[in-house]
C-alpha positions in Angstrom: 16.3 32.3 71.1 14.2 31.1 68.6 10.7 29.9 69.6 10.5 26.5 68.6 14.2 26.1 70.0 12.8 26.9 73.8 10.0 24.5 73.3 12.2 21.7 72.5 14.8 22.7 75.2 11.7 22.5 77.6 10.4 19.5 76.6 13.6 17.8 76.2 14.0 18.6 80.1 10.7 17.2 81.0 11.1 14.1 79.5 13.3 13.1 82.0 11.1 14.2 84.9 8.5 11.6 86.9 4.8 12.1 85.4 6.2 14.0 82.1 3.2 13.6 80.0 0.9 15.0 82.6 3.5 17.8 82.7 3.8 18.5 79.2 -0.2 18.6 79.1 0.0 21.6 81.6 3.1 23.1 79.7 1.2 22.5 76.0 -2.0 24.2 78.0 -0.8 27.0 79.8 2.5 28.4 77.6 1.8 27.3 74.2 -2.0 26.4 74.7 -1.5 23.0 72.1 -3.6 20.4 73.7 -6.6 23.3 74.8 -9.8 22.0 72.9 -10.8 25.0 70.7 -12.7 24.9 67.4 -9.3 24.5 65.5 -9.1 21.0 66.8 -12.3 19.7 67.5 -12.7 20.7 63.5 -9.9 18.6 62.3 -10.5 15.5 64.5 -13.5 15.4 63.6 -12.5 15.7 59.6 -10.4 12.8 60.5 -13.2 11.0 62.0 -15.6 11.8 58.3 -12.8 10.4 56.2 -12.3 7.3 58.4 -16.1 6.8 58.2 -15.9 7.8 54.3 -13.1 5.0 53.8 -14.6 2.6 55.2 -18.2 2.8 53.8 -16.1 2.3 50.2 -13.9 0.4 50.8 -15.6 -1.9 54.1 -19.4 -1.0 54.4 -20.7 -4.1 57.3 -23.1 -1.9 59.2 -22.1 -3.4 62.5 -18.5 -2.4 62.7 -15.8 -3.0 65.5 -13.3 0.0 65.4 -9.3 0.3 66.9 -7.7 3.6 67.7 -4.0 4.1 68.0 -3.1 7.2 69.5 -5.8 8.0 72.1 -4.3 11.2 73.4 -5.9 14.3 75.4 -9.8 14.1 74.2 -11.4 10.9 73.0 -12.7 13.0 69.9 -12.9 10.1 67.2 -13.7 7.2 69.0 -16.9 9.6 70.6 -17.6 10.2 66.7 -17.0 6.5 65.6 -19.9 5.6 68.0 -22.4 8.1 66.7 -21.5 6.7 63.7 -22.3 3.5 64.7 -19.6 1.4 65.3 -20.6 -1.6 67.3 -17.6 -1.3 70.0 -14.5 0.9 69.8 -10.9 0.5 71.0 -8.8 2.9 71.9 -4.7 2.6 72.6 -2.2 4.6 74.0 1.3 4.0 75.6 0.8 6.4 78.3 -2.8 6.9 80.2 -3.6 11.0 79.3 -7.2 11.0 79.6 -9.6 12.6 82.4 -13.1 12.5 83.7 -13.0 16.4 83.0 -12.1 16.2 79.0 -14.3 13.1 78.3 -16.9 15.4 79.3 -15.4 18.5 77.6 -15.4 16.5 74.5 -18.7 15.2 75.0 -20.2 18.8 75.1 -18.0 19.7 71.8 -20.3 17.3 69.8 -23.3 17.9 71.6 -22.6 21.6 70.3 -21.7 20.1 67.2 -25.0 18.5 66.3 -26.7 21.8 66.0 -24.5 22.0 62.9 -24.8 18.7 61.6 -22.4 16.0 60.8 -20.5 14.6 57.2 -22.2 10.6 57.9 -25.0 9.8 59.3 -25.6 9.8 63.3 -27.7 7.6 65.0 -30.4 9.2 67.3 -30.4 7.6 69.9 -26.3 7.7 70.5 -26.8 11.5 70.1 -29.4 11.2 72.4 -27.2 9.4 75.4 -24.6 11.9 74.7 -26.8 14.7 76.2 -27.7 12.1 79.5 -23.6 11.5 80.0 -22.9 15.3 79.6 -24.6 15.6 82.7 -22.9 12.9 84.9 -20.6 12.9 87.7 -18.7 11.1 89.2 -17.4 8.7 86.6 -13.8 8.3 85.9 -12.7 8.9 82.0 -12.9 5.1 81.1 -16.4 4.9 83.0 -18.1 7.4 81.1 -16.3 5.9 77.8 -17.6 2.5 78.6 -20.9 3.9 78.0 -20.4 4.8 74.4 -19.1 1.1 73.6 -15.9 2.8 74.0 -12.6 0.7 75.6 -9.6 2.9 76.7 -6.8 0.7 76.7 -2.8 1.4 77.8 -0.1 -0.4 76.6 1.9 -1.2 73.8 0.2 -1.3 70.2 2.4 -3.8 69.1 1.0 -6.6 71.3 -2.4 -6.2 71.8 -5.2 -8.1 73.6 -8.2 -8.8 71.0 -8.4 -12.0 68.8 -7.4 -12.2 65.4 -9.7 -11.0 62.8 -11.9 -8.8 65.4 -11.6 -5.0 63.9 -13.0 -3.9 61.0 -11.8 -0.4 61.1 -8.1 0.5 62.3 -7.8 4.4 62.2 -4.6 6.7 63.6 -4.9 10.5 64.0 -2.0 12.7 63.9 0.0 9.4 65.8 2.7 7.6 63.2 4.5 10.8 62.3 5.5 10.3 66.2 6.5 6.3 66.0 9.6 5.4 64.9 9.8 3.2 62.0 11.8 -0.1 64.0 8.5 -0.2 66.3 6.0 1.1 63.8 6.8 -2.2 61.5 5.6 -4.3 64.2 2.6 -2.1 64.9 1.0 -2.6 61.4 2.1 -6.3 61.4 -1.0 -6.1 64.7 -2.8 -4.4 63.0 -2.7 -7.1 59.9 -3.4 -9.9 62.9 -6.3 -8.1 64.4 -8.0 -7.0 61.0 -10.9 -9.0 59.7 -10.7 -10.1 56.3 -11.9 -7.3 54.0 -11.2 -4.8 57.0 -9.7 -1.2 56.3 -7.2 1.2 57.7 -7.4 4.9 57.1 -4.8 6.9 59.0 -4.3 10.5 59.3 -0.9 11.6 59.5 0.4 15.1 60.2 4.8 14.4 58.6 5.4 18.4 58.6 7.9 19.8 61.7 5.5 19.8 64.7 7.6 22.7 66.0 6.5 24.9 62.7 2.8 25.2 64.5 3.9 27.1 67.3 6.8 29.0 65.2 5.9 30.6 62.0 9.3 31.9 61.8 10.5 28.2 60.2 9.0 25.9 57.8 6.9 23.3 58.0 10.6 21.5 56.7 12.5 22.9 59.2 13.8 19.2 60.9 14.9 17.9 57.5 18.2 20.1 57.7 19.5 18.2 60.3 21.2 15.2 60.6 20.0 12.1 62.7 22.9 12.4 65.4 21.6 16.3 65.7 17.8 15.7 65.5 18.4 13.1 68.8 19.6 16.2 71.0 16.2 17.7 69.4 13.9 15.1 69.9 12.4 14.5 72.8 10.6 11.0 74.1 7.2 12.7 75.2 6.5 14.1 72.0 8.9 12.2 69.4 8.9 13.1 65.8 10.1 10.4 63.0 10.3 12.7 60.4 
């Protein structure tokens, strides 16, 4: 059996399990090691993070910025960035609650690391500086230590969400629409449009090869296009969804 074809057999049969996501975490960290936090990712959410900070100094460029995230995930890795950048305050959604004290902290540590190297915009000090004092901490839960940062965790549905109209001047996404299908995704941006201020920006990264293609180099990154809707639906799965 193919490799990509046992991953989607497995996570097809978790999603109907209690607490899937927090078993497809331990799934994704011990068999096919996709939500660990090596370089490989750190690297390209950070990237993300440069080019949301890049569009939004062309194309927005207030100084104090309010920022909303879509797609919080496993490690808060650009809203963290997005404050050393300077954003004012940050939101951060998700449908599903995946974060922990223990990956704040390991993502924390990944940019403390990361400063020795340097960054693509400009970091304020001082931020840096508080980074180093909450790498230290314990006893904080995940949203605690994010609350230090300027940094709101929030989980529900993007489609209706609690901030006033006009209040964000950045909306970013990383590596999230490509798993949203289009019916809720319409009503997604039509928040966004509600909750943007006039002259705001969005900059989204979107990943819209086959997910299963990163784990299985035997297939292309094109491999769900051959099939049809009503066989991609036995595929797909509700913990990990792709639109394609």
């Amino acid at each position: 059996m193919a490799v990509w074809i046992l991953k989607a057999v497995v996570q097809k049969s978790i999603s109907f399990l209690p607490f899937n996501h927090q078993l497809n975490f331990f799934f994704q960290k011990y068999i096919t090691r996709g939500v660990v936090l090596g370089d490989a990712l750190f690297e390209d959410k950070l990237t993300h993070c440069e080019r949301h900070m890049a569009a939004y100094t062309k194309y927005g460029g207030a100084k104090d910025f309010t920022a909303l995230e879509i797609g919080t995930g496993w490690y808060p890795i650009v809203p963290i960035g997005l404050f050393l950048a300077g954003a004012e305050k940050i939101y951060t959604i998700d449908i599903s609650s995946l974060l922990s004290e223990d990956r704040v902290l390991l993502t924390i540590n990944r940019f403390i690391k990361q400063a020795e190297k340097g960054f693509a915009f400009t970091v304020d000090k001082g931020r840096l500086e508080l980074l180093k004092k909450l790498s230290g901490l314990k006893g904080f839960s995940a949203t605690g230590l994010l609350e230090q940062m300027n940094i709101t965790a929030i989980v529900g549905d993007a489609r209706k969400i609690d901030l006033p109209d006009g209040s964000i001047g950045l909306v970013n996404s990383n590596n999230t629409f490509e798993h949203i299908y289009p019916e809720i995704l319409i009503d997604i941006l039509k928040e966004f449009k509600r909750i943007a201020k006039r002259g705001g920006v969005m900059s989204h990264a979107i990943d819209m090869s086959d997910h299963f293609a990163h784990l299985d180099k035997s297939i292309t990154l094109y491999n769900f296009l051959q099939y049809s809707d009503k066989k991609w639906n036995l595929i797909d799965n509700s913990i990990q969804p792709q639109n394609r």
